[in-house]
C-alpha positions in Angstrom: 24.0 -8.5 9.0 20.6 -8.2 8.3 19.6 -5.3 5.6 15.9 -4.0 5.6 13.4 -1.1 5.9 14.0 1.4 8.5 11.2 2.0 11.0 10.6 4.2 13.2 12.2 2.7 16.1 15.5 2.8 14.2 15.5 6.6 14.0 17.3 7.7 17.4 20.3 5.4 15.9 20.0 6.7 12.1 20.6 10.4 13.8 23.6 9.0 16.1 25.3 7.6 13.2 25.2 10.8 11.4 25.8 12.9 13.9 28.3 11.3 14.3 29.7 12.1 10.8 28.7 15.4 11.1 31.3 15.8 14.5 33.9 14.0 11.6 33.0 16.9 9.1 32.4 14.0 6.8 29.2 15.4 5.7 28.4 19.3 4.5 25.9 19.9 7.7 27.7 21.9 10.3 25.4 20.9 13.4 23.7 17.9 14.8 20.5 17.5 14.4 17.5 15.3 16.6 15.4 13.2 16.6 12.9 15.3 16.4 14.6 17.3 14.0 14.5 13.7 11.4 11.2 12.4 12.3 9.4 14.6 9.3 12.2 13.6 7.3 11.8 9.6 7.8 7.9 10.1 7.1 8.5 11.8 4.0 10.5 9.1 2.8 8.2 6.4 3.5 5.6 8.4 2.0 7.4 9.1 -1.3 8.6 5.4 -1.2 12.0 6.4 -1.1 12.9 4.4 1.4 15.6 4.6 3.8 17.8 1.3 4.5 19.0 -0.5 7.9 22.1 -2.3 8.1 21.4 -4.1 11.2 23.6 -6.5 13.5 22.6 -7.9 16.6 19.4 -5.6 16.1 21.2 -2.8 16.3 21.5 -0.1 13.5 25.1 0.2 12.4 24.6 1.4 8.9 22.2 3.1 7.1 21.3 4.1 3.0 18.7 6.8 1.9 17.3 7.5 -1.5 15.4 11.3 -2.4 14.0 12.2 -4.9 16.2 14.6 -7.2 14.2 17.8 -7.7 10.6 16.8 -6.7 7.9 17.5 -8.1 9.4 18.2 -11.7 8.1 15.1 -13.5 11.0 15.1 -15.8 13.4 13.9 -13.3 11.3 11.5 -11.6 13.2 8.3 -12.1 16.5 10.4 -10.7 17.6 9.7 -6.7 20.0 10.7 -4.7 21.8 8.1 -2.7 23.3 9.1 0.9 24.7 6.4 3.3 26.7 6.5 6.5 28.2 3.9 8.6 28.9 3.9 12.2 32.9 4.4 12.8 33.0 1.1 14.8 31.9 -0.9 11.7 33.2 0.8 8.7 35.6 -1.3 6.7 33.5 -4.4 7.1 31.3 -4.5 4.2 28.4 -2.2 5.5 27.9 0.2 3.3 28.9 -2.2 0.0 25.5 -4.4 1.3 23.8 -0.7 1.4 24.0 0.6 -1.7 24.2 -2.7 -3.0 21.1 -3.6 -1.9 19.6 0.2 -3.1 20.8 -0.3 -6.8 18.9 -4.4 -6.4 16.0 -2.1 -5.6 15.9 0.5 -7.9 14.4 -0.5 -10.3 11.3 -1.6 -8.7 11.3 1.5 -6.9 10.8 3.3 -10.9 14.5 4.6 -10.5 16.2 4.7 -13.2 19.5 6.6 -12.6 21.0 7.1 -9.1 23.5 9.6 -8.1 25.6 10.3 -4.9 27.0 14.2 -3.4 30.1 13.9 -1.8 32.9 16.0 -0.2 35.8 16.0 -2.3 38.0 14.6 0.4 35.7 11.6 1.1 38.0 8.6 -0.7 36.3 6.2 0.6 33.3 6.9 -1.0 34.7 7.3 -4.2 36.2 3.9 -4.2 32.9 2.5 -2.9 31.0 4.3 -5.7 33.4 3.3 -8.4 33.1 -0.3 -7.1 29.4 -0.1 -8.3 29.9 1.5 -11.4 29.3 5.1 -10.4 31.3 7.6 -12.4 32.1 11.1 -11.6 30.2 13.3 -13.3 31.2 16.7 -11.6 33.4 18.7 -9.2 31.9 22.1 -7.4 35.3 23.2 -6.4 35.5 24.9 -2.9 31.9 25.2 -2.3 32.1 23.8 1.3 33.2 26.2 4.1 33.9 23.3 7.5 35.3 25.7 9.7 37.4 27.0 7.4 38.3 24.4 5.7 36.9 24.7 1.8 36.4 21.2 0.2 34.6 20.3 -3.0 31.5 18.4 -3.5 31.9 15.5 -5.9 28.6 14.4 -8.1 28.8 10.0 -8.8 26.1 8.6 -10.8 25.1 5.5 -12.8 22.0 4.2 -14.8 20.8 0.7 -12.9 18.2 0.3 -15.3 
């Protein structure tokens, strides 16, 4: 497995991957999006070197890990990122996103991030355990602020310092 840069190529598989959590309800966004719905999204990221990660096998995308800035444009909280990753169902449980945000916290630093923290759904235990396996610790609970068809979940708040 090969983890790098995302280019632009990779997008049509970054958006099938989450879409693909989105049909899951494993994410808060109720509706797929496109391609061209993502493209200004990827540019921003390169812009604000925030990048987004490629788990890649076979050179095909089958992970991927992106980091926003928290709030921008309020220098205070510059060093602050959010960290989102999804994995295609036919690959989870085989190490993908551990390399992912593995390879986000080896990079943070030179990327002038100093703390990183993760939004989740509250039913999401997987990601808790992967969080907690790098040193994440909860640091809130918005009960019942997620309505997926009527079903009301939580959003979790993980974060760590990895300077």
């Amino acid at each position: 497995m090969e983890i790098r840069n995302a280019r632009l190529a990779d997008l049509a598989d970054i958006v099938a991957i989450y879409n693909q959590a989105v049909r899951e309800k494993a994410t808060a966004d109720t509706d797929s999006v496109t391609v061209e719905q993502r493209r200004n999204w990827f540019e921003r990221h390169v812009a604000d070197r925030r990048p987004i990660l490629v788990a890649a096998e076979d050179h095909r995308v089958v992970g991927w890990c992106g980091l926003s800035d928290y709030r921008p444009g309020r220098a205070a909280v510059r060093h602050t990122a959010e960290i989102s990753y999804y994995v295609h169902s036919a690959h989870r449980r085989k190490g993908v996103a551990s390399a992912l945000v593995a390879e986000a916290i080896r990079r943070s630093p030179e990327l002038k991030i100093r703390t990183l923290f993760a939004i989740l759904l509250d039913s999401n235990a997987a990601s808790v355990g992967l969080l907690e396996k790098f040193g994440f610790r909860r640091w809130g609970h918005m009960p019942d602020v997620a309505d997926l068809d009527g079903l009301e979940l939580g959003h979790l708040y993980y974060g760590r310092r990895v300077d």
